[in-house]
Every structure is written in structure tokens, then in C-alpha cells.
C-alpha positions in Angstrom: -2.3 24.4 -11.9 -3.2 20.9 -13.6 0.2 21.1 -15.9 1.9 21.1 -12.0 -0.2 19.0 -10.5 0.7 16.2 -13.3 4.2 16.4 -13.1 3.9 16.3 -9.5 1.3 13.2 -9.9 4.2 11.4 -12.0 5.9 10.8 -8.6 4.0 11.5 -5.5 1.9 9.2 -6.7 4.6 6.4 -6.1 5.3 4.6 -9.2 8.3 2.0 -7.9 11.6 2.3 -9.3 11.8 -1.6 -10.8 8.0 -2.9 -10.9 6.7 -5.6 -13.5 3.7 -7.8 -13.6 4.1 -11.2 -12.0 3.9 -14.1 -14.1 3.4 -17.7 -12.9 6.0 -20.5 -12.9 5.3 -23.2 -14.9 5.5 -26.6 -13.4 5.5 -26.1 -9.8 6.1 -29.2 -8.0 3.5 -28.3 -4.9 0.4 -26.8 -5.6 -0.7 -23.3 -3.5 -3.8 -23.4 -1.5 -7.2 -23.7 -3.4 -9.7 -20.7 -2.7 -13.0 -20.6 -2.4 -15.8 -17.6 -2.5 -16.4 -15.7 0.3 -17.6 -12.7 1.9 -19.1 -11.0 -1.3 -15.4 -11.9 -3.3 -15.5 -14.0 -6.6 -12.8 -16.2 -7.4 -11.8 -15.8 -11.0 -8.4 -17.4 -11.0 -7.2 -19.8 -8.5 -3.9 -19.1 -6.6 -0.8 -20.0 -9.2 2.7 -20.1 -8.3 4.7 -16.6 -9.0 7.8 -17.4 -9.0 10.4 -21.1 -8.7 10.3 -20.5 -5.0 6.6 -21.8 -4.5 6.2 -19.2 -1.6 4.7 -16.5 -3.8 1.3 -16.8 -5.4 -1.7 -14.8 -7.0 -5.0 -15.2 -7.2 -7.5 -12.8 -8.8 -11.0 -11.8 -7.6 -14.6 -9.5 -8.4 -16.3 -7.5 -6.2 -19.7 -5.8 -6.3 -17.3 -3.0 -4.2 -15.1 -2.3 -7.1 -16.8 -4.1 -10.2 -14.9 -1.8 -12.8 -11.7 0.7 -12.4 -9.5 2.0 -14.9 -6.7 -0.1 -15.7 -3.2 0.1 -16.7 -1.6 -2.5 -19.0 -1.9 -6.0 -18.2 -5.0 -5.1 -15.9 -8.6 -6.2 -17.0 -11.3 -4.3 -15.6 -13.2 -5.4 -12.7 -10.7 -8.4 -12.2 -8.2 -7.9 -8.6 -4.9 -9.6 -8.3 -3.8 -10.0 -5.3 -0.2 -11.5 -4.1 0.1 -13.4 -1.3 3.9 -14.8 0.0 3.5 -17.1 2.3 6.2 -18.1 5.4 8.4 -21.3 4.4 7.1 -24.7 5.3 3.5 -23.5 5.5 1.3 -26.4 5.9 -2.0 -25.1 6.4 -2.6 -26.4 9.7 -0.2 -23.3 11.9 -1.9 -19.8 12.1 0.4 -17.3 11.1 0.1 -12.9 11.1 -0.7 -11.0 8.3 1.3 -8.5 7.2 -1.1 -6.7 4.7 1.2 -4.0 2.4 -0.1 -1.4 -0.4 1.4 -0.4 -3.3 1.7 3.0 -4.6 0.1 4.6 -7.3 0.5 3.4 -11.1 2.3 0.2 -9.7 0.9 -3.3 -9.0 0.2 -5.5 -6.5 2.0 -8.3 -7.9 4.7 -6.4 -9.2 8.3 -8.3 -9.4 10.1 -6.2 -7.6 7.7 -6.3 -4.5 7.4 -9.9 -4.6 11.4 -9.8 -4.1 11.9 -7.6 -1.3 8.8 -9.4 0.4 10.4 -12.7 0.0 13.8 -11.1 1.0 12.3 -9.7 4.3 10.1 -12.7 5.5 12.8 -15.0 4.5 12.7 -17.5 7.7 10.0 -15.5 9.5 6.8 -17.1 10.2 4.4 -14.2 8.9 1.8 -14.0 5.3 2.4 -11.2 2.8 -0.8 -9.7 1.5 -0.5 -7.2 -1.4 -3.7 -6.6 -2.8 -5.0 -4.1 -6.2 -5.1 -1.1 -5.4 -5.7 0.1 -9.0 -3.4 2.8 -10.4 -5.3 5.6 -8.9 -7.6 4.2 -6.3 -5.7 5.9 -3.3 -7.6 3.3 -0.8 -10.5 4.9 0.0 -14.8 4.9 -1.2 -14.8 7.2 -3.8 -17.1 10.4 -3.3 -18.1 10.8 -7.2 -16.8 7.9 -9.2 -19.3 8.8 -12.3 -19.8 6.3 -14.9 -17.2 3.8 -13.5 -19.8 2.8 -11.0 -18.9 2.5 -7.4 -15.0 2.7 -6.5 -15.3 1.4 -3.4 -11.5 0.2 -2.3 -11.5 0.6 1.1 -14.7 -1.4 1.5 -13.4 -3.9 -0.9 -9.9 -4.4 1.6 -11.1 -4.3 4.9 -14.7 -5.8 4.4 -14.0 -8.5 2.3 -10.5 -9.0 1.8 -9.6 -9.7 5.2 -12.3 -12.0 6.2 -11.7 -13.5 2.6 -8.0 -14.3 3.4 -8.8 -15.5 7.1 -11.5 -17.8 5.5 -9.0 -19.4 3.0 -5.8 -19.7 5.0 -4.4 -20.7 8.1 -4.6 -16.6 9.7 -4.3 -15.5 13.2 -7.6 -14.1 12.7 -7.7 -11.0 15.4 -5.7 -7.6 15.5 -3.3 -8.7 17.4 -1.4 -11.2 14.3 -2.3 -8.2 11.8 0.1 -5.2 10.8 -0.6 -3.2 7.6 1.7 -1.0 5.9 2.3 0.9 2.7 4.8 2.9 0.1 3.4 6.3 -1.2 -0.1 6.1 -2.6 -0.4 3.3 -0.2 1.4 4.9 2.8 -1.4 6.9 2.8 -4.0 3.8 2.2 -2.1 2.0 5.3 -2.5 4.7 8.1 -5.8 5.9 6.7 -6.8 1.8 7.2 -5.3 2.0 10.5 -7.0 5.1 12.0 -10.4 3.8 10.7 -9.9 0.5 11.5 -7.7 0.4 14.4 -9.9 -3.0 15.7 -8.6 -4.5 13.0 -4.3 -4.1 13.1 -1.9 -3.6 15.8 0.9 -2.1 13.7 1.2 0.3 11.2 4.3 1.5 8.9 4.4 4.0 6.2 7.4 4.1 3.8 7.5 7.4 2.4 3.9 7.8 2.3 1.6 10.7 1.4 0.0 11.5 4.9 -1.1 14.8 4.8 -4.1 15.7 2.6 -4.2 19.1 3.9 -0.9 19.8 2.0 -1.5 22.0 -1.2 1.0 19.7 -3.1 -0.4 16.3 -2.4 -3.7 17.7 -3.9 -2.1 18.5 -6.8 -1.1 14.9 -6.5 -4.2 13.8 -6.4 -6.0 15.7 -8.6 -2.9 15.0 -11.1 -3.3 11.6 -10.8 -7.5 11.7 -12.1 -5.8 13.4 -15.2 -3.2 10.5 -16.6 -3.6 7.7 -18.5 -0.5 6.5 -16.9 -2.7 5.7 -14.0 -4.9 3.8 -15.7 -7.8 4.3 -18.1 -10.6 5.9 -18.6 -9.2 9.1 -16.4 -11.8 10.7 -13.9 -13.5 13.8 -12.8 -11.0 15.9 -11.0 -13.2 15.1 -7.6 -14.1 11.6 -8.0 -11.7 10.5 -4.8 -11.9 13.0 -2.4 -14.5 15.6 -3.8 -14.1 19.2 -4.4 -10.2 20.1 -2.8 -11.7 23.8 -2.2 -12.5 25.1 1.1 -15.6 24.9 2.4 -16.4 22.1 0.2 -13.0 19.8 1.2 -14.4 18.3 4.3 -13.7 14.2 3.0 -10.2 15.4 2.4 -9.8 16.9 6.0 -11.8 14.5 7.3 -9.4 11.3 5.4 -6.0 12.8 5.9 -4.2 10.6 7.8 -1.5 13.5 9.9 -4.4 14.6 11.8 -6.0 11.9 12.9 -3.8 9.8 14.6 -5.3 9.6 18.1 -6.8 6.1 17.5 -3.3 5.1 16.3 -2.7 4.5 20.5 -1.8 1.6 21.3 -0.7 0.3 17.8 2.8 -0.1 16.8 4.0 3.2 14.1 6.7 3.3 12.0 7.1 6.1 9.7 10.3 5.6 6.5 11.5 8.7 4.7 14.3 10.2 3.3 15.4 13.7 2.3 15.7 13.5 -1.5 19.6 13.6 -1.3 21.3 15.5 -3.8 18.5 17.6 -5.5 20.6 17.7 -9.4 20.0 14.0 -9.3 16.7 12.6 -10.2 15.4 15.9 -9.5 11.6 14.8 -9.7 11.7 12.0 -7.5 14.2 13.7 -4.8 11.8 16.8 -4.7 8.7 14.4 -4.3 10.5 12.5 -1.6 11.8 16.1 0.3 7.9 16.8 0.2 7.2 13.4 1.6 9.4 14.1 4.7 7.7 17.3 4.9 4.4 14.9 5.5 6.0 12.8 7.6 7.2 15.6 10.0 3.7 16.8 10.1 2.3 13.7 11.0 4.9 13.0 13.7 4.4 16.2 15.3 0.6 15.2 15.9 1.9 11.6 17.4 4.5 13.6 19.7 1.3 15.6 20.4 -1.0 12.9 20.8 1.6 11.1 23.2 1.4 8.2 21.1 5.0 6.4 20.7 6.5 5.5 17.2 9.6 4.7 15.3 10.9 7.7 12.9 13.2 6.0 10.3 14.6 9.5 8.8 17.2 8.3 6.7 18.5 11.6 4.9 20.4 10.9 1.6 20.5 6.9 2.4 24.0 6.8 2.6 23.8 5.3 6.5 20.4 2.8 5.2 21.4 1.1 2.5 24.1 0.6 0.0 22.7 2.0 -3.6 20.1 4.0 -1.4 20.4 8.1 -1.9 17.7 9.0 -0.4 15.2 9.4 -3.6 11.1 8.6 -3.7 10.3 4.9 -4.9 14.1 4.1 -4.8 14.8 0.0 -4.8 17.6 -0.3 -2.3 15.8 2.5 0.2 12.3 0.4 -0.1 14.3 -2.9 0.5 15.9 -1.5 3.6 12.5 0.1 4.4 10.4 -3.7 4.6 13.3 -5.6 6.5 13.4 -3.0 8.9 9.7 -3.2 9.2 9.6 -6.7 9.4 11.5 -6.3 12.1 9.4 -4.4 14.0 6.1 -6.5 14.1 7.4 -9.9 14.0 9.0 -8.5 17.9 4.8 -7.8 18.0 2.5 -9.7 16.6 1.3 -12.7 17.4 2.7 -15.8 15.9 3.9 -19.6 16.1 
């Protein structure tokens, strides 16, 4: 069972096909925004350039919330990045929309190859980027027994105090209606979890290839797989730190978070659901079976919004070969996840709020 469960973990999980750890440009000609503290957030590092084109940044901060998490390499413990691409000519004075997006498991939030197809997406649109540290394993939610680690509370951490924190220090449309949140994997499921819990707080949602469905047998193996690599990050867990015990009657937090079922306070918002079949199965056979089972969530969760009556977009792009060019359909594939975010983009830029 845990043998399965890790080699499912390896890619349900949603490690991306080209990440990397950000590093900052040296020399920038403009300086980003200077942050201060607020709303229980420490600032540790001030906001530094990411890249040449001065629209990227990162900043890192501590929280009480999440004061120590097992990291991967690069990470220190107890210290959040966060990325943050802002729209061209931003001058501080025009509110813009927050597009808020999660990464998935064992990947970062500042990670090169999300900074791209952000900038590629939002190129010319007047909408903020917010990708903030999830940790390898944190799955966006308050743990249920996080042990010695001390509290794990991520979900707490984003919507409590990252939010506010962002509409204190920049120039936000600061209501739900300039704020849209979405999510690849890992944080697919972090984005319509947010969403259903939160639904004051964003009027669009969009899940590219996410893990919806908690109730599936295989995305607990996922989960549980994930508490048992160091390729998550280290110190591993207790098998039920997240969620709790996965065993019936004691899985009531895992019903109770799983984003398929609970969709009924999605009405109203905007939904987008990405996915893809997996393509030819001999190819990349992990991460084609792990996307397969990702459609297999996503039909489940859009057969509770057909249910529901709530209205969404269902981007089921099969092997890829009609998305993108280089796109065949597999889980955490580049060109598919690229395709994914303009499309998005798309969407809530015709919704949200903004100059």
C-alpha cells in the first residue's frame, strides 16, 4: 500500500515538468515596491527583482501560522517566498485584480518556469500574479496533527494574512469581485478548496489538472505518499498529519475538504476546470496515468456542478494535440500548463474588475 501510494505521490502530487528556484537580477534599474509588516506577516526580505523584465519579484515572509515546514532544497524553514508579477507600467497609484495561483506539490512558488508562463499570459493585461509557498507537501489546508513541526496552518496563513497582506502593500482591488484564484495539481485542489470556503473572498476559480476528489482511493494514496518522501521536503510526517486518519469512520476532514462535493457555494463564481487524458499511455507512463486519474476527478467534480446547476468551462483537452503545440496530453506537462494559464487569463480578465 505505501510502496503504491509513493509512486503515485511522485506525480499526483504535481511536481512541474521545468521548475527552478528564482533568483534575483542584479542591477535593476527601478526598484519593486517596498513592503511593510502586516496582518501577523513578517517581512524577512524585501521584494527583489526576479528576472531583467522588472515585472517579476519575490519577497519572503514568517508567520506564527506556518513558523516551520519541511523544506526542499533552497527552502529555509519557517521562511515563505512568495512571487508576485505585476501588470506593465504599474505605478502604484491604479488598483489592479489579483490573480492568486498555487503550485503543486514538491514545486515552488517562485519557480522559473511559472514566473514565464505568468509573464507570458498577463503580458499587456492589467491584472497581479500572486504565487505564494505552499511547501512541498502542505496541500493548502490547517493541518489535523502536524506533530513536532508545530502548527501547519497554510490555509490560515493564505487567506488570513496573505491577502490582506498584499492588499495592504500594493495598489489591489481589494473586494471579491478583482480576485480570481487558481491552481495546478496539489494546488488545484488548494484553489477550489479556497474557493468553496471562501467564496466572499474570489469571484473565479480554475483548476488545471487538479486533484479534486479526496474521496478517490488513489489521491489518498497520494497523499499519504506524499507524508512519506523526502522529495517533498524534510523532516517527512505522520501518515495523518494533513487530513487525519483516511479510514472510514475516522475520515470525516477528508470528506468534509474534498473539493468535488462541495461545490454548491461555487454559485455565482466563475469555474474552469483544465485536463487532459494522458495521451499515449507507453509514453511517460507515470505522468499520463496520473493525469488519466486527474480527468477521472475532474469528471466527478463536473458532474456535481451539472448537478448543482452551477455553470463552468470544461477545458478537456484529450492527448493535447488540438491545445498546444508540444502538448500530449501528460500531468505537469510545460506546453499544456502554458496553454492552460492563457486560456485562464482569458477568462477572468472578461470578469473581474479592473482599470
Amino acid at each position: 500500500m505505501i510502496r503504491r501510494a509513493m509512486i503515485l505521490a511522485v506525480a499526483l502530487v504535481g511536481v512541474a515538468a521545468a521548475g527552478g528556484v528564482a533568483v534575483p537580477a542584479a542591477n535593476a534599474a527601478q526598484m519593486p515596491p517596498e513592503f511593510a509588516d502586516a496582518h501577523g506577516l513578517t517581512v524577512i526580505d524585501q521584494p527583489a527583482w526576479a528576472d531583467g523584465s522588472e515585472r517579476t519579484f519575490t519577497f519572503t515572509v514568517g508567520t506564527e501560522e506556518v513558523p516551520a515546514y519541511p523544506v526542499m532544497p533552497g527552502q529555509v524553514s519557517g521562511e515563505h517566498v512568495v512571487m508576485v508579477t505585476l501588470p506593465e507600467r504599474y505605478d502604484g497609484g491604479t488598483e489592479y485584480p489579483v490573480h492568486y495561483t498555487l503550485h503543486g506539490g514538491g514545486d515552488y512558488p517562485n519557480a522559473v518556469w511559472l514566473r514565464d508562463v505568468v509573464e507570458d499570459a498577463t503580458a499587456g493585461e492589467p491584472v497581479i500574479t500572486v504565487a505564494p509557498n505552499g511547501g512541498g507537501r502542505g496541500w493548502y489546508t490547517d493541518w489535523v496533527y502536524p506533530g513536532a513541526l508545530g502548527v501547519q496552518n497554510w490555509e490560515t496563513f493564505h487567506l488570513e494574512q496573505l491577502i490582506p497582506f498584499i492588499d495592504a502593500n500594493l495598489a489591489t482591488i481589494d473586494a471579491r469581485e478583482g480576485r480570481a484564484i487558481s491552481g495546478h495539481s496539489m494546488g488545484g485542489l488548494g484553489a477550489f478548496g479556497y474557493a468553496e470556503r471562501r467564496p466572499d473572498l474570489f469571484s473565479y476559480v480554475g483548476s488545471f489538472s487538479g486533484g479534486l476528489d479526496l474521496l478517490n482511493q488513489e489521491m489518498r494514496a497520494a497523499v499519504l505518499g506524499s507524508t512519506q518522501l523526502a522529495a517533498y521536503g524534510t523532516p517527512t510526517v505522520a501518515l495523518d498529519a494533513v487530513f487525519g486518519t483516511p479510514i472510514w469512520p475516522f475520515d470525516g476532514t477528508w470528506n468534509r475538504l474534498s473539493p468535488a462535493q462541495h461545490v454548491d457555494s461555487l454559485r455565482g463564481m466563475g469555474v474552469a476546470l483544465y485536463v487532459g487524458n494522458g495521451g499515449d499511455l507507453t509514453v511517460n507512463p507515470v505522468q499520463a496515468v496520473v493525469e488519466h486519474r486527474a480527468r477521472v476527478m475532474a469528471l466527478v467534480t463536473s458532474d456535481y456542478l451539472d448537478a448543482a446547476g452551477i455553470p463552468y468551462d470544461f477545458l478537456d483537452y484529450g492527448d493535447g494535440s488540438s491545445w498546444a503545440p508540444g502538448c500530449t496530453g501528460k500531468h505537469a506537462q510545460l506546453p499544456c500548463l502554458r496553454a492552460d494559464m492563457h486560456h485562464f487569463v482569458s477568462l477572468i480578465m472578461d470578469d473581474l474588475e479592473h482599470p
